[in-house]
C-alpha positions in Angstrom: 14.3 -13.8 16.0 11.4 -11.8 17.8 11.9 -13.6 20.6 15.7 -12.8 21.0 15.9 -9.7 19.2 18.5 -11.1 16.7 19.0 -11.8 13.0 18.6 -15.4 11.3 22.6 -15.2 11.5 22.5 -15.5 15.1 19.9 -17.9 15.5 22.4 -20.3 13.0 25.2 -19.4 14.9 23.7 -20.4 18.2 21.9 -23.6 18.3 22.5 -24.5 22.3 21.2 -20.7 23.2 18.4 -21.5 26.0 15.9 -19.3 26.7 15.5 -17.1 30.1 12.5 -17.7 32.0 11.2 -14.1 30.3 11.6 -15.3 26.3 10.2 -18.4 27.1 7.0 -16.5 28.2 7.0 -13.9 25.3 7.8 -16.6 23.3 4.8 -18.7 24.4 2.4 -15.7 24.1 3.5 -14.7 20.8 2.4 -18.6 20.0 -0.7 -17.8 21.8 -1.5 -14.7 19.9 -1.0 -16.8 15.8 -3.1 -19.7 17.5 -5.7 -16.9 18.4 -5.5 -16.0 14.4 -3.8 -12.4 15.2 -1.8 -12.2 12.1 2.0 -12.9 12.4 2.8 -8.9 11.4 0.8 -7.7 14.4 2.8 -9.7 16.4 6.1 -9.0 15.7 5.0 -5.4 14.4 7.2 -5.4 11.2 6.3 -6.7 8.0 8.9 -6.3 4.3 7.7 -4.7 1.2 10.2 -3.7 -1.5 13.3 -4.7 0.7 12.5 -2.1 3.4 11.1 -3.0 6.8 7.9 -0.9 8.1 6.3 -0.9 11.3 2.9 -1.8 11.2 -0.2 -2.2 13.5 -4.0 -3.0 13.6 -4.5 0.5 12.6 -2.8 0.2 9.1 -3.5 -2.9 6.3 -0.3 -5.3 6.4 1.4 -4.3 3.1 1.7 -7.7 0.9 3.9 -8.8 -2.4 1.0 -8.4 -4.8 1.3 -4.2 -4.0 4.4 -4.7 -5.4 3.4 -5.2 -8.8 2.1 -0.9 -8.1 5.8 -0.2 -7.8 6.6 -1.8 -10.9 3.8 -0.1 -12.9 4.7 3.3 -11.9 8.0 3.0 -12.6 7.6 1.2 -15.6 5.6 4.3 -16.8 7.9 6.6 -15.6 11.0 4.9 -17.7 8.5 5.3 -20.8 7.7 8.7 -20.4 11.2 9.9 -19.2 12.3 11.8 -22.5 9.4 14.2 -22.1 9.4 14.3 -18.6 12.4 13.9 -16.1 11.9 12.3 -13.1 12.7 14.6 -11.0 10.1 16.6 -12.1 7.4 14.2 -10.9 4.5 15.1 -8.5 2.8 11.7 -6.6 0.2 11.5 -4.5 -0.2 8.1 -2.8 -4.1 8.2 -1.5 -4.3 5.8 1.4 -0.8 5.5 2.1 -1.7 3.7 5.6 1.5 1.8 6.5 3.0 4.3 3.9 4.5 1.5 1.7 3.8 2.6 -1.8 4.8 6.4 -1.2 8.0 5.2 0.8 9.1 2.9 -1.9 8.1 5.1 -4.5 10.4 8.1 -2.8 13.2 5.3 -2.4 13.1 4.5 -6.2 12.9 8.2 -7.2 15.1 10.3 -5.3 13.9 13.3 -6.9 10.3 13.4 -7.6 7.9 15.0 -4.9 5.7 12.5 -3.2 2.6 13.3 -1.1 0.2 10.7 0.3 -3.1 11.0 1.9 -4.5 9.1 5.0 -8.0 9.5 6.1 -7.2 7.5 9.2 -5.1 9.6 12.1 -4.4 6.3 13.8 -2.8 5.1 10.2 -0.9 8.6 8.8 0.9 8.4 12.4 2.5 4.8 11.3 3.3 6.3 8.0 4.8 9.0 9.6 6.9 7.0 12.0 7.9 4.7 8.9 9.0 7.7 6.7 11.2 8.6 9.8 12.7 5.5 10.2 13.7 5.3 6.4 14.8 9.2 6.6 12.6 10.0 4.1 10.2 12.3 6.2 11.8 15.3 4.4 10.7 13.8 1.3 6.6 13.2 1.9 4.1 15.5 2.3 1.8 13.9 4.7 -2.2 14.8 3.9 -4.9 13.7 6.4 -8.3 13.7 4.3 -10.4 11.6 2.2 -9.1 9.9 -0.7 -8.1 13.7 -3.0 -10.4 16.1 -1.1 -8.0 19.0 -0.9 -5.3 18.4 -3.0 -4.0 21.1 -5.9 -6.1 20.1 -9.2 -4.2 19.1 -12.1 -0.9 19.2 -10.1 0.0 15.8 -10.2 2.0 13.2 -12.8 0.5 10.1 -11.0 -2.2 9.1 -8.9 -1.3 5.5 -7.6 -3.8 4.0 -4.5 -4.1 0.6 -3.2 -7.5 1.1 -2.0 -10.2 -0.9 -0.7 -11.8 -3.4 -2.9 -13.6 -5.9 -1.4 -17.6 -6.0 -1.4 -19.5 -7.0 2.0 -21.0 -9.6 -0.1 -17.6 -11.0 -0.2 -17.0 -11.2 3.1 -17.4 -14.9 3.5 -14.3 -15.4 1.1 -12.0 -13.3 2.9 -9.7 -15.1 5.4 -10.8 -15.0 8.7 -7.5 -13.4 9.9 -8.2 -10.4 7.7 -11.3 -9.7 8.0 -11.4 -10.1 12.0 -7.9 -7.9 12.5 -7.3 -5.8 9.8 -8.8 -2.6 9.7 -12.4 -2.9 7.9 -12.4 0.3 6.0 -8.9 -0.6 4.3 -10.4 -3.9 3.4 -14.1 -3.3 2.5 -15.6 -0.7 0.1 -18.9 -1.4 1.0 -21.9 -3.5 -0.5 -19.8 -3.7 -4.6 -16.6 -3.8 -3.5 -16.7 -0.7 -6.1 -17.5 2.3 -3.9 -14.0 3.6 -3.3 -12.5 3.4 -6.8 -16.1 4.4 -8.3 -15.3 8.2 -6.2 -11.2 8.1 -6.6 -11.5 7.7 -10.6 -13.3 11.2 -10.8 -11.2 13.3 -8.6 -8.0 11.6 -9.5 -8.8 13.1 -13.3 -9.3 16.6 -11.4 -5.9 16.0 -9.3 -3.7 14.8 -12.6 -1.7 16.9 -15.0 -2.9 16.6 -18.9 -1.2 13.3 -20.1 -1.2 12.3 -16.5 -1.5 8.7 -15.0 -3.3 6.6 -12.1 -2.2 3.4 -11.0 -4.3 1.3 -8.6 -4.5 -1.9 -7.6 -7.7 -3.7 -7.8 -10.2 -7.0 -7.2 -8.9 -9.9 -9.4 -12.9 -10.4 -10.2 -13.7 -6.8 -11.1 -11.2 -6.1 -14.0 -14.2 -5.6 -16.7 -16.0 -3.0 -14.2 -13.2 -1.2 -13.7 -12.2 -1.1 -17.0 -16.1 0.7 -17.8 -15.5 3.1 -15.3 -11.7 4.2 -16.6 -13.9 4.3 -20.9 -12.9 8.0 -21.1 -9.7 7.4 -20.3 -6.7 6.8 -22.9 -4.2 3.4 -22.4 -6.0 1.3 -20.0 -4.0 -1.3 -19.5 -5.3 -3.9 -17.0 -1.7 -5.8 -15.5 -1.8 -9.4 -13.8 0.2 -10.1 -10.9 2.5 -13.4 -10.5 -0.6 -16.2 -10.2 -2.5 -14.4 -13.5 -4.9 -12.6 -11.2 -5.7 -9.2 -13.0 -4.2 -6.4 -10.4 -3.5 -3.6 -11.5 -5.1 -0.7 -13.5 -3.6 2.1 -14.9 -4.6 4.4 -17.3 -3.6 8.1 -18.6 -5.7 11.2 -18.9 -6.7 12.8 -22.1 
């Protein structure tokens, strides 16, 4: 299909289609490039999360199913809470949107609400751009380029959702080669814990929310206890396993 150009139809509907001289070579080189451990995705340049399809690169974390289980959290939340507040009276802020995945599904599943995302990469917020465009839902995101919340109106927002990094250096070792050698390392890694990222977004996303106000994250299947210490002060923390059992995501509402 990345070969050709075409859709799994085609390929089905064309079983003695030879290829040129050309596809035979692009072909051979993308085989070159998976035996060389460059992950499929940054091959073809297109990976599928929540049955859209974004464009990503080395610059942005490949989006995978387990970020799904974000989605459903949020808008689980948001179906709770809709009698006291509409949803098209939500304010999100996505923080590391990188490919943009969470804040472009989140704006696809709520039409209405006001999403924003933040992007400390340049290299990264330009494929979320590009994505939001290709989904026509550029009009819809407010694009911030800064570090995790630094900037952001304080207790203007109804959620706070990240998938950021969570994955200790002393970890390293455990992490598929692919990832760790093509992905980018400050999406991956939070430094020497694993902690370091979530230990500073937990502070300013309780500056950033409205009273009553939520934040969703995805986290380390290891480090459900830690985080759930760090969110104490917090009201309903709720720590959510994804599909194999593996804790996930955390979510928990301000006071």
């Amino acid at each position: 299909m990345f070969t050709l150009g075409c859709d799994r139809a085609y390929l089905y509907a064309h079983p003695e289609r030879k290829l040129s001289v050309d596809e035979q070579h692009r072909y051979d080189h993308a085989l070159g490039e998976r035996e060389r451990g460059v992950p499929t995705q940054y091959i073809t340049g297109h990976q599928e999360f929540w049955g859209m399809d974004f464009i990503v690169s080395p610059a942005v974390l490949i989006p995978r199913p387990e970020t799904e289980h974000v989605i459903e959290t949020v808008l689980e939340l948001v179906g709770v809470g809709r009698a006291l507040l509409p949803a098209d009276s939500l304010r999100i802020v996505d923080v590391g949107t990188g490919s943009g995945c969470i804040a472009l599904a989140l704006a696809k599943e709520l039409p209405r609400a006001e999403i924003h995302a933040t992007e400390i990469s340049p290299a990264a917020l330009e494929i979320a751009r590009a994505n939001a465009a290709r989904h026509q839902l550029e009009a819809r995101i407010h694009f911030h380029q800064t570090d995790l919340l630094q900037g952001l109106e304080r207790g203007g927002f109804d959620f706070v959702v990240s998938n950021p990094p969570y994955v200790g250096e002393s970890e390293e070792d455990h992490v598929q080669l692919e990832v760790r050698k093509y992905e980018p390392r400050n999406a991956v890694f939070a430094g020497a814990t694993g902690l370091e990222a979530i230990e500073r977004l937990i502070p300013q996303a309780r500056e950033t929310l409205k009273a009553e106000g939520w934040l969703v994250m995805e986290i380390g299947g290891t480090m459900a206890g830690r985080v759930s210490e760090l969110l104490a002060d917090w009201s309903d923390v709720r720590i959510s396993n994804d599909l194999q059992g593996i804790p996930r995501v955390a979510s928990a509402r301000t006071t």
